[in-house]
PyMOL Python script that loads the backbone (N, CA, C, O; Angstrom):
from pymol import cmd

cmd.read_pdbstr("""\
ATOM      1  N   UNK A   1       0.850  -1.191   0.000  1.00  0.00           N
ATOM      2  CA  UNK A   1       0.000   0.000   0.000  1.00  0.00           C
ATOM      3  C   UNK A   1       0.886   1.242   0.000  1.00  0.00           C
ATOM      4  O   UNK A   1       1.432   1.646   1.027  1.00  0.00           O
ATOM      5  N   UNK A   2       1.018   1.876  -1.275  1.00  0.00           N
ATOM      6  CA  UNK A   2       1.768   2.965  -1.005  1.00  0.00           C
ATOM      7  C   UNK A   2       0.871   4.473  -0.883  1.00  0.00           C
ATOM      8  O   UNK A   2      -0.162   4.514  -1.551  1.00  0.00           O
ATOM      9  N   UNK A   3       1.141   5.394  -0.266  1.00  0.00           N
ATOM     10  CA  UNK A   3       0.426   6.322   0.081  1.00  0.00           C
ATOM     11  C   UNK A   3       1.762   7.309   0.797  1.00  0.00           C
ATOM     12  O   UNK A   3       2.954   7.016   0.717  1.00  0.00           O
ATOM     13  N   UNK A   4       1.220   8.450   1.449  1.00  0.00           N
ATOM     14  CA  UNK A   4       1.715   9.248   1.850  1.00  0.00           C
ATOM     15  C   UNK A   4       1.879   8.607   3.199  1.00  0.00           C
ATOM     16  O   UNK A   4       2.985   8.962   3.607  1.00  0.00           O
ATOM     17  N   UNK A   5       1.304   7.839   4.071  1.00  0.00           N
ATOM     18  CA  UNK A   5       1.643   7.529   5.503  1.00  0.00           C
ATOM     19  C   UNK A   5       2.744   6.377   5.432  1.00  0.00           C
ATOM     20  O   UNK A   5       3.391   5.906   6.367  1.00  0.00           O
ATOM     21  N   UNK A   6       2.789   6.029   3.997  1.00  0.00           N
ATOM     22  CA  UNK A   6       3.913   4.863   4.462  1.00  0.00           C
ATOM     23  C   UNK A   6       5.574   5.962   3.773  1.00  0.00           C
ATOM     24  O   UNK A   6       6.768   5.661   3.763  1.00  0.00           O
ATOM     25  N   UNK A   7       4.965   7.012   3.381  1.00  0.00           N
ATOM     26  CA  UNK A   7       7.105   7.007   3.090  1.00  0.00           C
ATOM     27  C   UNK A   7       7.681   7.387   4.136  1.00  0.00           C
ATOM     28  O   UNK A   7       7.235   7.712   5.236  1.00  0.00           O
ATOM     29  N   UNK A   8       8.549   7.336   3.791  1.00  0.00           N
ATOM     30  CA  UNK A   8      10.283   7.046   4.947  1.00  0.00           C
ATOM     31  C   UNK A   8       9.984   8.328   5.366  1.00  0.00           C
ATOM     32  O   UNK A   8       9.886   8.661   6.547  1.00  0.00           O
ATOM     33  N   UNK A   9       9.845   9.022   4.450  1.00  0.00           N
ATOM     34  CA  UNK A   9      10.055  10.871   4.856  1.00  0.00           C
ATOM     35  C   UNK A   9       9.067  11.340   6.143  1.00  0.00           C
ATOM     36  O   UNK A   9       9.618  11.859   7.113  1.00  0.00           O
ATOM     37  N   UNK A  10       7.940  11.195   6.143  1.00  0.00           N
ATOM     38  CA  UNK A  10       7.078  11.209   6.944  1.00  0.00           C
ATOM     39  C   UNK A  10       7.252  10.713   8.045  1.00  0.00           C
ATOM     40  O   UNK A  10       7.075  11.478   8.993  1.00  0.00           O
ATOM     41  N   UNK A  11       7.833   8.651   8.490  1.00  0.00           N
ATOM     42  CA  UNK A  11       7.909   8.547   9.011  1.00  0.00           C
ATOM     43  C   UNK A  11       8.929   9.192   9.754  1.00  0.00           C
ATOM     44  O   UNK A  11       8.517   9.594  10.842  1.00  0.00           O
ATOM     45  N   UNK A  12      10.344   9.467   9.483  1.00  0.00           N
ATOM     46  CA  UNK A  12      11.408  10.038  10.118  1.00  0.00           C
ATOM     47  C   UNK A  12      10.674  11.478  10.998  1.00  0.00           C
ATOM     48  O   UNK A  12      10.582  11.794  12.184  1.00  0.00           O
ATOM     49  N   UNK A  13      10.268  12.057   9.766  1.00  0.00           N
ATOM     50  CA  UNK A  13       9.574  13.299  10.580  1.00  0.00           C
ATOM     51  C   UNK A  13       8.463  12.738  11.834  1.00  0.00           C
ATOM     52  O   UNK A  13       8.757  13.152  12.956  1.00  0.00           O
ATOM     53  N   UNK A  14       7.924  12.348  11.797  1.00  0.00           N
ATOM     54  CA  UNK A  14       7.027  11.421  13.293  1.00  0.00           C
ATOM     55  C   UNK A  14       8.036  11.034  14.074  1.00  0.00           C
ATOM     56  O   UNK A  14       8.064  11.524  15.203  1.00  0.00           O
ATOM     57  N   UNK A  15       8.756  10.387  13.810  1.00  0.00           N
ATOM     58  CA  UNK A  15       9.872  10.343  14.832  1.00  0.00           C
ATOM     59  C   UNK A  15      10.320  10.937  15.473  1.00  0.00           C
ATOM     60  O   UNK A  15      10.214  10.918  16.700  1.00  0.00           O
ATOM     61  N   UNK A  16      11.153  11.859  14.601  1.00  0.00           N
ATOM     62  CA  UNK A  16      12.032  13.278  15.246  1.00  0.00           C
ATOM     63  C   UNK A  16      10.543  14.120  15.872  1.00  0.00           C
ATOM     64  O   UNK A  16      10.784  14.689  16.937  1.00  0.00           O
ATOM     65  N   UNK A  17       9.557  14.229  15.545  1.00  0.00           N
ATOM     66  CA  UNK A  17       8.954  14.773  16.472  1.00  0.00           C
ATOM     67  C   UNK A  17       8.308  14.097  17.776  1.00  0.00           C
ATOM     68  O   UNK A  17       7.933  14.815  18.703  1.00  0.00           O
ATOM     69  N   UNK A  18       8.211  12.968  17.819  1.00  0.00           N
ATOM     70  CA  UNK A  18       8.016  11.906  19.356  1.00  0.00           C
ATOM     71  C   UNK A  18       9.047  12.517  19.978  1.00  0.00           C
ATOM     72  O   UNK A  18       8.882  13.576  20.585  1.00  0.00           O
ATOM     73  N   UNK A  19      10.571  11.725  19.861  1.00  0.00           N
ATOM     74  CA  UNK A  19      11.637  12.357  20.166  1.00  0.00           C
ATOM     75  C   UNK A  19      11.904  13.539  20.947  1.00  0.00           C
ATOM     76  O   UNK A  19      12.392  13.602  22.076  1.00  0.00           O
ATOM     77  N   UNK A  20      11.403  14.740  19.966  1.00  0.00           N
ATOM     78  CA  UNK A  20      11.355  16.038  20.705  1.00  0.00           C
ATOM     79  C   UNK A  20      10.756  16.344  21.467  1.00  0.00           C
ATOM     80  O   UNK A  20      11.037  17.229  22.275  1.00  0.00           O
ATOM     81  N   UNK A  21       9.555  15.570  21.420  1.00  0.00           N
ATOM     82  CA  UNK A  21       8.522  16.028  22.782  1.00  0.00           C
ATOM     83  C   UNK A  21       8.530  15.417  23.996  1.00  0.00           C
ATOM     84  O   UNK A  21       8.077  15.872  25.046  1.00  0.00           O
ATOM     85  N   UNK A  22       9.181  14.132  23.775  1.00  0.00           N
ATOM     86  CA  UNK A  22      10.046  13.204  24.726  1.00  0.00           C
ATOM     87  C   UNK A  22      10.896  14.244  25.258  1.00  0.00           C
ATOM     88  O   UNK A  22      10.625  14.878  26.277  1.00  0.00           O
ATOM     89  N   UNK A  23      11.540  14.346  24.817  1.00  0.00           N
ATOM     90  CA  UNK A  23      13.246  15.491  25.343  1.00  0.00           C
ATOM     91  C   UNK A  23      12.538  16.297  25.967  1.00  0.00           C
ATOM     92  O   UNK A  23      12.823  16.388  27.161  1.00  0.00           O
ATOM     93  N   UNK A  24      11.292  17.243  25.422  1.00  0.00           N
ATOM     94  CA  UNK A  24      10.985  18.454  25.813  1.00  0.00           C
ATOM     95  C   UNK A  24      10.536  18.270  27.483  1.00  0.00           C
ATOM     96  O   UNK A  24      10.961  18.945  28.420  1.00  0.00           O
ATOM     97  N   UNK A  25       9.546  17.146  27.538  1.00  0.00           N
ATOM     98  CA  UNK A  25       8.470  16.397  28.981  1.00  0.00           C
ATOM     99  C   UNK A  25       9.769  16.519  29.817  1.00  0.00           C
ATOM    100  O   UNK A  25       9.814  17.405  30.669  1.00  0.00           O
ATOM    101  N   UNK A  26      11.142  15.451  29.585  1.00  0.00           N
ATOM    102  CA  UNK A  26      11.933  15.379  30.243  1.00  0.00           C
ATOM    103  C   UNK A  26      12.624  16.762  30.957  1.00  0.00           C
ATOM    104  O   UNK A  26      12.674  16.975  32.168  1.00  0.00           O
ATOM    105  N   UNK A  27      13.074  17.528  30.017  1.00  0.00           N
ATOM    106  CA  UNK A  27      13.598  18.917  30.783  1.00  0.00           C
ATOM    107  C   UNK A  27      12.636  19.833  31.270  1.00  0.00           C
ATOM    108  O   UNK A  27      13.158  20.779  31.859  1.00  0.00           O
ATOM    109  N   UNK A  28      11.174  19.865  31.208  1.00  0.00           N
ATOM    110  CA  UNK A  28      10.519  19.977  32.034  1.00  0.00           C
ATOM    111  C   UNK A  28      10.233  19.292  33.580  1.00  0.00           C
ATOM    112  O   UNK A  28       9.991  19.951  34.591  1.00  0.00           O
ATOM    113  N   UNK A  29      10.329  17.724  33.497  1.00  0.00           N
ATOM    114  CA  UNK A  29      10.739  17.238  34.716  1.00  0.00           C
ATOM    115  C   UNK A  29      11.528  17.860  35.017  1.00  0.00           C
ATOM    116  O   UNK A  29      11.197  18.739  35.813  1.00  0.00           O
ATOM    117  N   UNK A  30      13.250  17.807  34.533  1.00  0.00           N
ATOM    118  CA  UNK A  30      14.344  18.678  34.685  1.00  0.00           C
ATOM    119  C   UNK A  30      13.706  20.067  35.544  1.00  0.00           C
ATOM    120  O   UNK A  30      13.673  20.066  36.775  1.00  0.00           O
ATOM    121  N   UNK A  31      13.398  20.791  35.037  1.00  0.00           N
ATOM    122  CA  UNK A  31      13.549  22.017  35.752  1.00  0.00           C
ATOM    123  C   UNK A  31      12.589  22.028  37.303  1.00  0.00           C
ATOM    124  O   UNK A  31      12.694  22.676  38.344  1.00  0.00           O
ATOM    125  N   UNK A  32      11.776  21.111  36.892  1.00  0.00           N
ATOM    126  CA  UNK A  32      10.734  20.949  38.697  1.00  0.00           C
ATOM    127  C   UNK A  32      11.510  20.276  39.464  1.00  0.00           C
ATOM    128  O   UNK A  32      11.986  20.990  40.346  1.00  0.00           O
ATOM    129  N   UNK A  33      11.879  19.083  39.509  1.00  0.00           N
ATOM    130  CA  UNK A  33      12.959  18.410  40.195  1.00  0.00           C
ATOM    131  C   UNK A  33      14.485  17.762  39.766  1.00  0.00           C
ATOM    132  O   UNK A  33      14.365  16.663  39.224  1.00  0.00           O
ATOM    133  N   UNK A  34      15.184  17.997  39.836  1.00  0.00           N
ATOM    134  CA  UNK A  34      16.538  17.500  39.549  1.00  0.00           C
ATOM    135  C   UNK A  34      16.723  15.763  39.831  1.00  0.00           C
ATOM    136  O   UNK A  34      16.900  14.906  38.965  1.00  0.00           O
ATOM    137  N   UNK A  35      16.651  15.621  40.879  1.00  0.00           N
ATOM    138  CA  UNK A  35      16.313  14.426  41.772  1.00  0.00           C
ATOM    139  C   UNK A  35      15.422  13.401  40.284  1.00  0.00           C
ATOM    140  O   UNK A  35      15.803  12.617  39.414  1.00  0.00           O
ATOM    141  N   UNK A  36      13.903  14.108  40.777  1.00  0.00           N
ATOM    142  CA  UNK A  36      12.654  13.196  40.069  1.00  0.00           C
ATOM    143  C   UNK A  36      13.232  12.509  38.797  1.00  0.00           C
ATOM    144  O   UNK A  36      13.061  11.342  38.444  1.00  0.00           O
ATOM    145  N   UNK A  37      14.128  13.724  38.038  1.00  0.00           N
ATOM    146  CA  UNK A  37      14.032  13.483  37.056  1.00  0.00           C
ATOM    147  C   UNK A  37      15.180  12.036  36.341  1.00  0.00           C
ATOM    148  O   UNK A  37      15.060  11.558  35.213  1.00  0.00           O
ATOM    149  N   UNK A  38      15.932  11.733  37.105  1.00  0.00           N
ATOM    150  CA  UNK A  38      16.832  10.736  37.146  1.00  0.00           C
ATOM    151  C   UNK A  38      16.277   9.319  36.421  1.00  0.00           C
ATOM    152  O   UNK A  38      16.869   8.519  35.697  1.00  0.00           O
ATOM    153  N   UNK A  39      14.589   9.350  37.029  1.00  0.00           N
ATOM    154  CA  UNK A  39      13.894   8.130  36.863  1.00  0.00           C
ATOM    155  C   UNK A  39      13.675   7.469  34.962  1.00  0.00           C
ATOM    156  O   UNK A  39      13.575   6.475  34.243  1.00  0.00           O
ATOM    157  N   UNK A  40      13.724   9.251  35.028  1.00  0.00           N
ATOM    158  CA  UNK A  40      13.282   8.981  33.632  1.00  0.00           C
ATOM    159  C   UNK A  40      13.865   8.700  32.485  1.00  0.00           C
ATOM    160  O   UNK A  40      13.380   8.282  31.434  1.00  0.00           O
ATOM    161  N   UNK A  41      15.463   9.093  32.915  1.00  0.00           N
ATOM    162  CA  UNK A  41      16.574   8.710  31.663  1.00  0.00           C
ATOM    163  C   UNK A  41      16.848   7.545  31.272  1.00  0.00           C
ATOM    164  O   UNK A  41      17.258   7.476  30.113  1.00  0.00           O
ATOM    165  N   UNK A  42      16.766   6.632  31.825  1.00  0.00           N
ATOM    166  CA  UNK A  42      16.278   5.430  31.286  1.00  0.00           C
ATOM    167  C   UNK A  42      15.551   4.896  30.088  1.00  0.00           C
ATOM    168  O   UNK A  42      15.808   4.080  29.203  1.00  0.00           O
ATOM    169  N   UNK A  43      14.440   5.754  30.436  1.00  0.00           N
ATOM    170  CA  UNK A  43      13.273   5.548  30.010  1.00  0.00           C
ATOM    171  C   UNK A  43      13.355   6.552  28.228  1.00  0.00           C
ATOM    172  O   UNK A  43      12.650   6.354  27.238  1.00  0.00           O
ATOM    173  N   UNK A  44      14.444   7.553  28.409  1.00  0.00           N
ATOM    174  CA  UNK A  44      14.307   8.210  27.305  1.00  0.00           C
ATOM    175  C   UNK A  44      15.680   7.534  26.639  1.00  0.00           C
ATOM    176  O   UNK A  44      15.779   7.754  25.432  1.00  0.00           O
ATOM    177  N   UNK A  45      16.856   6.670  27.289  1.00  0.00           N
ATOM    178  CA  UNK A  45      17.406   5.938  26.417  1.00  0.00           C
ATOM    179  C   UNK A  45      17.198   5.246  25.810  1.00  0.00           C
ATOM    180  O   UNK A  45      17.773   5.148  24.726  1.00  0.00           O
ATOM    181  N   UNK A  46      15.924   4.118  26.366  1.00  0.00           N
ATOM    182  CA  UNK A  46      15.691   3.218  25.395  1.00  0.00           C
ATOM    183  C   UNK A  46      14.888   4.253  24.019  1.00  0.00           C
ATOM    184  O   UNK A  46      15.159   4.082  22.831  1.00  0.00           O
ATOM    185  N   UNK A  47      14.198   4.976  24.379  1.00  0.00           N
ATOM    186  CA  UNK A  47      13.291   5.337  23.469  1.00  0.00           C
ATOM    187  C   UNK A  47      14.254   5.517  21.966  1.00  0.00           C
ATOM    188  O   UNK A  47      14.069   5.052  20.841  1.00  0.00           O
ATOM    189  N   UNK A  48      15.244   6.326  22.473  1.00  0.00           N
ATOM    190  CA  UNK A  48      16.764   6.785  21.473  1.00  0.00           C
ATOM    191  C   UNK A  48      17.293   5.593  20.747  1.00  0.00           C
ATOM    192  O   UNK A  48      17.823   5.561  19.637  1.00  0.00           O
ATOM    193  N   UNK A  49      17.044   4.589  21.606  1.00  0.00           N
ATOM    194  CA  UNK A  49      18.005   3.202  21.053  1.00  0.00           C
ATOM    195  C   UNK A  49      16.720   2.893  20.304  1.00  0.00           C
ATOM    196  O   UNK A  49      17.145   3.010  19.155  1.00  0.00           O
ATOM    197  N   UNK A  50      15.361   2.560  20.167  1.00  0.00           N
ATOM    198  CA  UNK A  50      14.540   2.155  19.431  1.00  0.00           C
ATOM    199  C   UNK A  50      14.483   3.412  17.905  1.00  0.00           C
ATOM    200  O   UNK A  50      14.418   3.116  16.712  1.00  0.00           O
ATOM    201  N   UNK A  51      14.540   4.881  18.578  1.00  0.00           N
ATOM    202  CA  UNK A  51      14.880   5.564  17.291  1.00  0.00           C
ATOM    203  C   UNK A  51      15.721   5.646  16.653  1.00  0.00           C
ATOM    204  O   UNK A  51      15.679   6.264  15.589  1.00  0.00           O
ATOM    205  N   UNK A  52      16.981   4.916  17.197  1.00  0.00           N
ATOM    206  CA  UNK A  52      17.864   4.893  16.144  1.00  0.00           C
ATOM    207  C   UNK A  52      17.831   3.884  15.285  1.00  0.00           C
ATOM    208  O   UNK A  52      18.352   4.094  14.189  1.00  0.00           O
ATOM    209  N   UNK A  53      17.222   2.549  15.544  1.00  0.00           N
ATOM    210  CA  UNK A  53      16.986   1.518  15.028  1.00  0.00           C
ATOM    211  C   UNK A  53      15.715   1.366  13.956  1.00  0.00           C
ATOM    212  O   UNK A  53      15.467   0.576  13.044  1.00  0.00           O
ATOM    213  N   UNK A  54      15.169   2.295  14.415  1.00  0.00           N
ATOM    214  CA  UNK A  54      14.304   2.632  13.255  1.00  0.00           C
ATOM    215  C   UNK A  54      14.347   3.609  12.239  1.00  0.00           C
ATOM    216  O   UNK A  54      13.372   3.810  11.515  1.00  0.00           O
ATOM    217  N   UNK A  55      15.483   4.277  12.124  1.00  0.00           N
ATOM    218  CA  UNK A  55      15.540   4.877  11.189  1.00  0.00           C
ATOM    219  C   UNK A  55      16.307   4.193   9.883  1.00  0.00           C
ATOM    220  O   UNK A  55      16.585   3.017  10.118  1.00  0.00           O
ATOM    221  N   UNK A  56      16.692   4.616   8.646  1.00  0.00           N
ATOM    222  CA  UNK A  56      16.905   3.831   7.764  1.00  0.00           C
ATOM    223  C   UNK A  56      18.517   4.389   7.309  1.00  0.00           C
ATOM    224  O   UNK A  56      18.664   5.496   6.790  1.00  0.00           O
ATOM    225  N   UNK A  57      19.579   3.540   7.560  1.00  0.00           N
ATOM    226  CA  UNK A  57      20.824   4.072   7.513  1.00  0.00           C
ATOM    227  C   UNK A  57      21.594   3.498   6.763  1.00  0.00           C
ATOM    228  O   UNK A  57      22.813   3.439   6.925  1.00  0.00           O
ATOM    229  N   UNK A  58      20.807   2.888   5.628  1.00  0.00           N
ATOM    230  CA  UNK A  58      21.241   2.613   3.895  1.00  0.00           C
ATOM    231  C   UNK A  58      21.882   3.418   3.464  1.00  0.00           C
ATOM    232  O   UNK A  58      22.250   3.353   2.291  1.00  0.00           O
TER     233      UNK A  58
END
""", "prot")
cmd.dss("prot")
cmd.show_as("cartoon", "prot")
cmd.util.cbc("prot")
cmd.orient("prot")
C-alpha cells in the first residue's frame, strides 16, 4: 500500500517529532525536580536506542 503515511520521509519526521517532545516532557521534569528526574533517563534511552533503530541508515 503505497500512500503518503507509508514514506520514509514522513515517518522520520514522526519520529524526530516523538523524540522532541520526549526530550521536551523530560527537561521539564528537569527544571521541577533535579532528583525526580533521574527516573526517567532510562526511560528516554531506550526510546533513542529504538529511534535509532528505526531509522533507515542505507
Amino acid at each position: 500500500m503505497d500512500g503518503v503515511a507509508e514514506s520514509p520521509i514522513i515517518h522520520n519526521v514522526l519520529y524526530n517529532l516523538l523524540f522532541l517532545m520526549i526530550y521536551i516532557i523530560n527537561f521539564k521534569f528537569f527544571l521541577l525536580s533535579e532528583l525526580e528526574t533521574f527516573r526517567f533517563y532510562p526511560h528516554l534511552i531506550t526510546i533513542f536506542r529504538f529511534y535509532i533503530s528505526e531509522l533507515d541508515l542505507d
